[in-house]
KOLBA-175305 format. One line per field, with one value per residue: x, y, z of N, C-alpha, C in turn. Coordinates in pm, whole numbers. Layout:
BEGIN
neast = [X | ...]
nnorth = [Y | ...]
nup = [Z | ...]
caeast = [X | ...]
canorth = [Y | ...]
caup = [Z | ...]
ceast = [X | ...]
cnorth = [Y | ...]
cup = [Z | ...]
REM end
This chain:
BEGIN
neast = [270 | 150 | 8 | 202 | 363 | 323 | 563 | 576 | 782 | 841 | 909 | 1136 | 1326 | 1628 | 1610 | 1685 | 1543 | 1605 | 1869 | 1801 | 1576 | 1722 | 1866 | 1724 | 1601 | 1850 | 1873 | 1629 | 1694 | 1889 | 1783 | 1693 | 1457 | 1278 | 1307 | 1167 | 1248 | 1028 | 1100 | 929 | 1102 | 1156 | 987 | 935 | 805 | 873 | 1098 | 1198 | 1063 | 1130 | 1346 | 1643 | 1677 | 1410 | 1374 | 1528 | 1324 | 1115 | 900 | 1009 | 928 | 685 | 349 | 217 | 469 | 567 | 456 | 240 | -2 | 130 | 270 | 153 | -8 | 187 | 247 | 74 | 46 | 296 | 242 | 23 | 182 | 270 | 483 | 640 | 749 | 965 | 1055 | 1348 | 1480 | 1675 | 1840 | 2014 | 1954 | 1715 | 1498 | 1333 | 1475 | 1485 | 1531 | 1377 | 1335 | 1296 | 1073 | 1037 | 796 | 808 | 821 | 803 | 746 | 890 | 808 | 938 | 975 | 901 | 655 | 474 | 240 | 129 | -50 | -341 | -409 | -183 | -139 | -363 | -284 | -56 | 84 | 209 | 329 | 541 | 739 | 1028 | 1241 | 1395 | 1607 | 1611 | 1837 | 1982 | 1917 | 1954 | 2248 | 2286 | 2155 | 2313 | 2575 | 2466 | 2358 | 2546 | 2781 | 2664 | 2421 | 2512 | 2486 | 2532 | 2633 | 2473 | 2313 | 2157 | 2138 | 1881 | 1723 | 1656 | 1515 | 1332 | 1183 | 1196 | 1190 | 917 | 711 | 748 | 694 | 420 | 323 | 389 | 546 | 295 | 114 | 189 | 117 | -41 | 95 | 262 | 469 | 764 | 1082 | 1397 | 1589 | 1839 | 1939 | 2121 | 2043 | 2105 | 2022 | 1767 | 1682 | 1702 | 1560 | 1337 | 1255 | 1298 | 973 | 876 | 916 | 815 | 534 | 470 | 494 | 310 | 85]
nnorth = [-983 | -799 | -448 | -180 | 94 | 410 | 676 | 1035 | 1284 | 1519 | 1866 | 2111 | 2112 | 1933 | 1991 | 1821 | 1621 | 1295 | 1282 | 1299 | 1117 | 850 | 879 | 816 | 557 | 457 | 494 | 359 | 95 | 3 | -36 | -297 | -252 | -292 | -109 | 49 | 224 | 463 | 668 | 923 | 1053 | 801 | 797 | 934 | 1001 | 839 | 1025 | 907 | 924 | 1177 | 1424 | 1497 | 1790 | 1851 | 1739 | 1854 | 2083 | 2031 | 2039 | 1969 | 1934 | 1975 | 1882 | 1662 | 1532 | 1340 | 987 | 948 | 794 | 530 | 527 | 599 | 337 | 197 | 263 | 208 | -101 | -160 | -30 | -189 | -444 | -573 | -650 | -437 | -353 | -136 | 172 | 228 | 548 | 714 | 985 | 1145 | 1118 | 1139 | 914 | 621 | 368 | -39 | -201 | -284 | -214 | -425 | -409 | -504 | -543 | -373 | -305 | 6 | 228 | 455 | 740 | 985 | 1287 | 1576 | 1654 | 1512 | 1591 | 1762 | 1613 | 1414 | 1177 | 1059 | 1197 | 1119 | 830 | 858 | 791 | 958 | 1276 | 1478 | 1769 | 1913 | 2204 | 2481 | 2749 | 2900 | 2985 | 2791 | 2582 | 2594 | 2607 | 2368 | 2173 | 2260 | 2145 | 1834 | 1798 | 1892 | 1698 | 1451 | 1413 | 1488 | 1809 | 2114 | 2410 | 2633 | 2520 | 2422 | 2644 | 2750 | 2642 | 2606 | 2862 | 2887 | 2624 | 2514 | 2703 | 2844 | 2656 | 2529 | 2709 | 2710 | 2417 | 2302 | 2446 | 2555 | 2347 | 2260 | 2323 | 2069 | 1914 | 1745 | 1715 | 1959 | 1967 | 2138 | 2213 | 2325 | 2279 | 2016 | 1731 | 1434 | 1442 | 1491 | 1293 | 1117 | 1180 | 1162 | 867 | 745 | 826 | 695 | 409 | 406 | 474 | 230 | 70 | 123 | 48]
nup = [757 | 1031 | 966 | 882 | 1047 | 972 | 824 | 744 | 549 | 488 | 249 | 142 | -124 | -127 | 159 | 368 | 392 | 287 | 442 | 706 | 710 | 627 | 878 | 1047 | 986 | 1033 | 1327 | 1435 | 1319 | 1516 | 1719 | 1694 | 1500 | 1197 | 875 | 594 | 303 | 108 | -113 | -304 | -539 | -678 | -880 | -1078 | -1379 | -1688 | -1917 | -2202 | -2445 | -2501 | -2670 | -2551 | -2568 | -2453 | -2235 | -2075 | -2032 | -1904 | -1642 | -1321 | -1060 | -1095 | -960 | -1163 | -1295 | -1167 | -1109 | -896 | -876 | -909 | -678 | -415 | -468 | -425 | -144 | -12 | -67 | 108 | 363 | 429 | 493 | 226 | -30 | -266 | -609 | -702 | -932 | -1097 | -1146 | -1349 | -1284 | -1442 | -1708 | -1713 | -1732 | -1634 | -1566 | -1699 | -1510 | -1140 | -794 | -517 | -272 | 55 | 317 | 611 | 1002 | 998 | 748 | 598 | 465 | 135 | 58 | -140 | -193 | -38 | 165 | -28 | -147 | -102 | -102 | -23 | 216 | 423 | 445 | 640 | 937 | 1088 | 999 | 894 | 862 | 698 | 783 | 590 | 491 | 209 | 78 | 153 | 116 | -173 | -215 | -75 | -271 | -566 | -461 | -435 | -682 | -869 | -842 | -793 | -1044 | -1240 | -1303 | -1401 | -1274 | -1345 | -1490 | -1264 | -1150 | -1271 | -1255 | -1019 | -988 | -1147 | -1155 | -902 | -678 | -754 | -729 | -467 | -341 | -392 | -416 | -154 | 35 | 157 | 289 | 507 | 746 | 767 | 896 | 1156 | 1312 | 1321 | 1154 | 1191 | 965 | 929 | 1170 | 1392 | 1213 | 1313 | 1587 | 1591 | 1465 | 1616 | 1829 | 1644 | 1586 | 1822 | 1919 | 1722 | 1744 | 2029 | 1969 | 1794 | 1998 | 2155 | 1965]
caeast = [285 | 50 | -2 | 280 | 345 | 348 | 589 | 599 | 891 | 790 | 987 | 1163 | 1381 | 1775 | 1585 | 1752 | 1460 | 1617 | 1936 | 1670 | 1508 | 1857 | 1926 | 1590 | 1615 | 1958 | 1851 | 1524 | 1795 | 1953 | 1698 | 1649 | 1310 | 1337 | 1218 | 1142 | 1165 | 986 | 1096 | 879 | 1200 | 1221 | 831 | 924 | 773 | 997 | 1098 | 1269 | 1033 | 1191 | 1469 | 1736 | 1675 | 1304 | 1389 | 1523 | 1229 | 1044 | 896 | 1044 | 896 | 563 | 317 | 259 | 614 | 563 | 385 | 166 | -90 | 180 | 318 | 24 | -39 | 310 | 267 | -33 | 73 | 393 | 158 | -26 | 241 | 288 | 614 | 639 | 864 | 1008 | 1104 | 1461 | 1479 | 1820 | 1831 | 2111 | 1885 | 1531 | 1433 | 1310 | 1583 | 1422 | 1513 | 1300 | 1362 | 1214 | 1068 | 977 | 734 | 869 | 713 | 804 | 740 | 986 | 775 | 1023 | 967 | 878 | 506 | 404 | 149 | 13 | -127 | -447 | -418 | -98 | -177 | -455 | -192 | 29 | 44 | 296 | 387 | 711 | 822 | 1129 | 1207 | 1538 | 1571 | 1641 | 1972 | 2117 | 1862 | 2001 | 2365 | 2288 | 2101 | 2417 | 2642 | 2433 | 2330 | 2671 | 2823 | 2593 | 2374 | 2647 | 2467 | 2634 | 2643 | 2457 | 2195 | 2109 | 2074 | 1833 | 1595 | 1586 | 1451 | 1256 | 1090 | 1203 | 1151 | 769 | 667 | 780 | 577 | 248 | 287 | 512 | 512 | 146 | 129 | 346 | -9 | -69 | 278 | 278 | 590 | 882 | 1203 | 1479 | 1728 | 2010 | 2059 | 2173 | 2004 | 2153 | 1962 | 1644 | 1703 | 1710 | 1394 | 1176 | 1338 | 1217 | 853 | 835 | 966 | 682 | 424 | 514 | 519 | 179 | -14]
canorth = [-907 | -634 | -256 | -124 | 222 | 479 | 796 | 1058 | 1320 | 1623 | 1983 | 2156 | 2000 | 1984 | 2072 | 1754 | 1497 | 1201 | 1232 | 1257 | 934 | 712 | 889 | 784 | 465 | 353 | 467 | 253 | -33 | 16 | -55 | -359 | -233 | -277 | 4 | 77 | 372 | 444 | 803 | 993 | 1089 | 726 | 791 | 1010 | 950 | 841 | 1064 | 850 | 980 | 1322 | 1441 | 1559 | 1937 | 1910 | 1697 | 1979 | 2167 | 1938 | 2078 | 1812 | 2023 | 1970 | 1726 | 1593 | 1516 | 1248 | 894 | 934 | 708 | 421 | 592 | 586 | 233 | 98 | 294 | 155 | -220 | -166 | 5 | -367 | -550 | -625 | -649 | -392 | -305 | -21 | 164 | 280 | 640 | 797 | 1146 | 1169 | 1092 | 1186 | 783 | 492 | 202 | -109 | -298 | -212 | -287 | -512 | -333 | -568 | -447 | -368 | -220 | 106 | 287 | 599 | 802 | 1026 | 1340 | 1684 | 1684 | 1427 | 1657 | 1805 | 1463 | 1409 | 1043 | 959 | 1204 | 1010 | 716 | 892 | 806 | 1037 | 1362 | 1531 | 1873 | 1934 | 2351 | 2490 | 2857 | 2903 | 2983 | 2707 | 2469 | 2629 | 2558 | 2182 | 2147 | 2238 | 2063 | 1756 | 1815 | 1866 | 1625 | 1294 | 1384 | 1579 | 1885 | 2219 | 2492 | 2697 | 2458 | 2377 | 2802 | 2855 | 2514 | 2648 | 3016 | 2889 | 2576 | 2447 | 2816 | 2859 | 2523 | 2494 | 2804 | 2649 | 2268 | 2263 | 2546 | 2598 | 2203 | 2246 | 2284 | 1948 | 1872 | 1687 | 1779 | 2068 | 1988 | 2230 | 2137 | 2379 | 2205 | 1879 | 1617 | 1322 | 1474 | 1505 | 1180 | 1009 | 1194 | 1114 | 715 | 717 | 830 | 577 | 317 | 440 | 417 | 78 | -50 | 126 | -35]
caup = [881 | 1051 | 956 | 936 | 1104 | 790 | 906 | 578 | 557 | 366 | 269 | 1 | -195 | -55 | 287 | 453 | 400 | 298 | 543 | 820 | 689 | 636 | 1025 | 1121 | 988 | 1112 | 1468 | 1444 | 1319 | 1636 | 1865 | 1645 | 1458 | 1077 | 826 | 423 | 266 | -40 | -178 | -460 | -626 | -763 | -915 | -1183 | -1475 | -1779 | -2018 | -2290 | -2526 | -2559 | -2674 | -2491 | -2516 | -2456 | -2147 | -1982 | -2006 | -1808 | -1523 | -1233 | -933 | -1069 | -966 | -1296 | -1345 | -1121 | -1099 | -748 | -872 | -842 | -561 | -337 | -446 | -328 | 10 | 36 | -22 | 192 | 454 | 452 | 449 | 111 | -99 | -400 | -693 | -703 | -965 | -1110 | -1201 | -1380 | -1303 | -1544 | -1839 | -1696 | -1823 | -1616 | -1638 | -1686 | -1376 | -1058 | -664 | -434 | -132 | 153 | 398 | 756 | 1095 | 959 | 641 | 606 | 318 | 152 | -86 | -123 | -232 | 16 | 182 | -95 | -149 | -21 | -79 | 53 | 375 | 455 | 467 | 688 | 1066 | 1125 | 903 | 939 | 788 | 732 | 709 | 617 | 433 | 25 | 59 | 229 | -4 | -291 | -194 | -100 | -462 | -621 | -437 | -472 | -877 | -992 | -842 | -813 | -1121 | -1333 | -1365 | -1456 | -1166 | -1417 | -1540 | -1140 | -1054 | -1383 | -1258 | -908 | -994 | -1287 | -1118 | -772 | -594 | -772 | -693 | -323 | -288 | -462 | -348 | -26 | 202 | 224 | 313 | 630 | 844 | 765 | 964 | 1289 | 1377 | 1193 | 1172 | 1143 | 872 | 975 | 1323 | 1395 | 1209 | 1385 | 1697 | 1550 | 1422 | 1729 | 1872 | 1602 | 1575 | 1965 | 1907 | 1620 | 1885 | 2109 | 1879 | 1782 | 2156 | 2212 | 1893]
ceast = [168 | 79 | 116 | 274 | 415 | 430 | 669 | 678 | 921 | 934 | 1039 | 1289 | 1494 | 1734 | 1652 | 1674 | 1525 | 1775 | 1844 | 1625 | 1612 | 1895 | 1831 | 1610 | 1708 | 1907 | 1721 | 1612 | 1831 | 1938 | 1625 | 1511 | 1349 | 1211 | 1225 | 1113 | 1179 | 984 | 1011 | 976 | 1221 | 1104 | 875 | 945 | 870 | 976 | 1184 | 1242 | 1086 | 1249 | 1534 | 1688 | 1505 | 1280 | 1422 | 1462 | 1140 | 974 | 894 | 950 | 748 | 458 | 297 | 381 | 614 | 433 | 316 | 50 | -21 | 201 | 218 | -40 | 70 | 340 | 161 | -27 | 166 | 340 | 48 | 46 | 271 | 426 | 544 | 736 | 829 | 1035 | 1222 | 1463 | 1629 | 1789 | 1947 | 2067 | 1743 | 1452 | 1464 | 1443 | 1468 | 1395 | 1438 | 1405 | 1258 | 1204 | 979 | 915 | 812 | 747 | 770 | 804 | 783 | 905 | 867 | 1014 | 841 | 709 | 384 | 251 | 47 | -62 | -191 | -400 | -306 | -63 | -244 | -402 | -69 | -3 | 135 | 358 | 473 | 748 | 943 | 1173 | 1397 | 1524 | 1620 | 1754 | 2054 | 2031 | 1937 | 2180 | 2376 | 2241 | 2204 | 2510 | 2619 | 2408 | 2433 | 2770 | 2797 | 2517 | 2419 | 2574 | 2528 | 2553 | 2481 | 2313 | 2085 | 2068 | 1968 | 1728 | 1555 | 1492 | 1318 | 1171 | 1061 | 1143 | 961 | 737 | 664 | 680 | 397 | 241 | 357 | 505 | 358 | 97 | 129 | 225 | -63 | 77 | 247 | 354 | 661 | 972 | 1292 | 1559 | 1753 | 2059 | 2075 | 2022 | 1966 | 2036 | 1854 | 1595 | 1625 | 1591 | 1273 | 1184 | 1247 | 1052 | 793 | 824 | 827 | 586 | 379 | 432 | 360 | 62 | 9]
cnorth = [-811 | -551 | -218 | 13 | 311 | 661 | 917 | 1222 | 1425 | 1793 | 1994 | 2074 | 2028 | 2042 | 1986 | 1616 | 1375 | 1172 | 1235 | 1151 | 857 | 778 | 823 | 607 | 353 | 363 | 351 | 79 | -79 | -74 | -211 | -352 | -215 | -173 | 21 | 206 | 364 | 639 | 830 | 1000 | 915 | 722 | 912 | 950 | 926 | 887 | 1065 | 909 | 1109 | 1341 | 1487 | 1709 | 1929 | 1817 | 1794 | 2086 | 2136 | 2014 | 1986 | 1864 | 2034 | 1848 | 1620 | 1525 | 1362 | 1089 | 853 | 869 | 610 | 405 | 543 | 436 | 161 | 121 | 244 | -18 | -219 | -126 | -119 | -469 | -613 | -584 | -545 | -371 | -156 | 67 | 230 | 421 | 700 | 911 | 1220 | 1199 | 1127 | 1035 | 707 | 396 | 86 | -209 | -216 | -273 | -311 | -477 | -438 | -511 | -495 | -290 | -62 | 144 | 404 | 647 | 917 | 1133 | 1505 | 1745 | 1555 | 1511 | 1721 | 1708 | 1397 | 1251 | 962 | 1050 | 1137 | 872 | 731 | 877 | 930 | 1122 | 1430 | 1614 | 1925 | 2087 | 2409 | 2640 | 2823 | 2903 | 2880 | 2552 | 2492 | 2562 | 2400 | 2108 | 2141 | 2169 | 1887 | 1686 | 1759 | 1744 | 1473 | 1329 | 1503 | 1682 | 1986 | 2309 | 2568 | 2657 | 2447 | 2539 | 2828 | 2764 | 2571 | 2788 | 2987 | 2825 | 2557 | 2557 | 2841 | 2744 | 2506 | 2627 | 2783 | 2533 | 2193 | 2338 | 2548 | 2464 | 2218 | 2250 | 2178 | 1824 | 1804 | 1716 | 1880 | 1999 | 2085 | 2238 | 2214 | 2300 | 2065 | 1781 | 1506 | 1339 | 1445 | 1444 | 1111 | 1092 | 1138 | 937 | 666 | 750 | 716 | 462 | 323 | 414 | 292 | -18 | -46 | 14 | -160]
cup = [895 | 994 | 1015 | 975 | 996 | 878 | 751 | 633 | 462 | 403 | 153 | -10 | -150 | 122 | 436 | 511 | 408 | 385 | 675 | 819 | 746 | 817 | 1134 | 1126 | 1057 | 1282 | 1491 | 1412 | 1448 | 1733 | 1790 | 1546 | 1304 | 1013 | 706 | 373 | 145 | -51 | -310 | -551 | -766 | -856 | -1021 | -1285 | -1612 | -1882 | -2141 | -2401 | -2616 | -2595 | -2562 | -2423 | -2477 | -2276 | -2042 | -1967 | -1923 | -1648 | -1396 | -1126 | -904 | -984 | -1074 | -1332 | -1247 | -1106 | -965 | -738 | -792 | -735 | -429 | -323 | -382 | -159 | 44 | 105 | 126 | 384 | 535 | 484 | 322 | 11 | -232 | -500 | -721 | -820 | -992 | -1161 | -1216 | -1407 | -1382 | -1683 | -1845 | -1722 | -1678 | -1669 | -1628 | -1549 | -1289 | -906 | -579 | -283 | -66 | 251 | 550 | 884 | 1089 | 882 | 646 | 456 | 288 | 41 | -37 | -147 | -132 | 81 | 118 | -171 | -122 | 30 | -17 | 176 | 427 | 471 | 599 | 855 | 1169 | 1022 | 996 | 829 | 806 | 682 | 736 | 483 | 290 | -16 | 44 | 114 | -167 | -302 | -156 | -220 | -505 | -568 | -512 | -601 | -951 | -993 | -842 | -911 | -1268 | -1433 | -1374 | -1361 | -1247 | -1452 | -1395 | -1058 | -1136 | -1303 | -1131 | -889 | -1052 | -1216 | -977 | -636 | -582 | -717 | -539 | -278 | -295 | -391 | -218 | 60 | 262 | 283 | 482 | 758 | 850 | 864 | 1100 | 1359 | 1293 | 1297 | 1159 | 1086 | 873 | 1097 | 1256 | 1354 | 1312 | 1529 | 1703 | 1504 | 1523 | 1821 | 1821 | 1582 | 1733 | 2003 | 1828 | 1711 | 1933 | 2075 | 1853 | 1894 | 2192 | 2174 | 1916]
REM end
């Protein structure tokens, strides 16, 4: 297939990125237009090696902590048209599983992850950036929600990571970014809304190229 249309989906972490995407995506479903999204989150590097306790020292928030070589190369293929594997990351264990997934390229590329901007190389890929901005508080309270209950962390363990790393970090490799933005979103309002605006520019885009 052609070039697909690359639309990347940046902001702090819990800020409401990847329900924006899956809202983005189903509305682009909709209208019949199919779409792939390749999140950073599954690009973290595996840390089998470690133990346990030295695993949770880890700084996740960094860039290091992540694999944005690969990264950059699978948005790249998928950006061509080209099928990639994916791979599996258990945020339970901090480790790579062995299996991967099979990302088919579509006429949309949903990029999905909090350091996308500060990424020279996979801005420069981006036909469309998208910040998504939502205050500390209310990120802090969707972190834990999300932590304890899909990656069974402890209330406790999820307030020490956000002070320690997720707060510094979003200040160093994320906010200052946000001029590189095309559009802001506002993750306190309605999603769903904001969904179906940016779903209809994509559309647009599409029809133009």
């Amino acid at each position: 297939m052609s070039r697909s249309l690359v639309c990347g989906v940046c902001g702090g972490s819990a800020a409401g990125k990847s329900t924006l995407v899956a809202a983005v995506a189903d509305r682009l479903r909709g209208r019949g237009i199919g779409s792939v999204v390749l999140a950073v989150d599954d690009y973290y590097r595996d840390h089998g090696h470690l133990t346990v306790d030295q695993r949770a020292l880890v700084n996740y928030d960094h860039p290091d902590s992540l694999d944005l070589e690969r990264y950059v190369d699978d948005l790249t293929a998928l950006a061509a048209g080209r099928p990639v594997e994916v791979p599996v990351y258990d945020f339970s264990t901090h480790c790579r599983l062995d299996e991967v997934q099979r990302a088919g390229p579509q006429p949309v590329v949903l990029a999905d992850g909090i350091l996308l901007l500060a990424t020279p190389e996979v801005r420069r890929r981006l036909d469309l950036a998208v910040f998504v901005e939502a205050p500390e508080d209310l990120r802090l309270e969707r972190r834990l929600r999300r932590d304890v209950e899909e990656r069974g962390r402890t209330p406790e363990s999820v307030r020490r990571q956000f002070a320690a790393t997720v707060v510094p970090m979003y200040r160093e490799f994320v906010a200052p970014y946000v001029e590189h933005a095309d559009r802001i979103v506002d993750g306190t309002r309605d999603l769903a809304t904001q969904a179906g605006e940016l779903a209809d520019e994509l559309a647009g885009r599409l029809e133009v190229g």
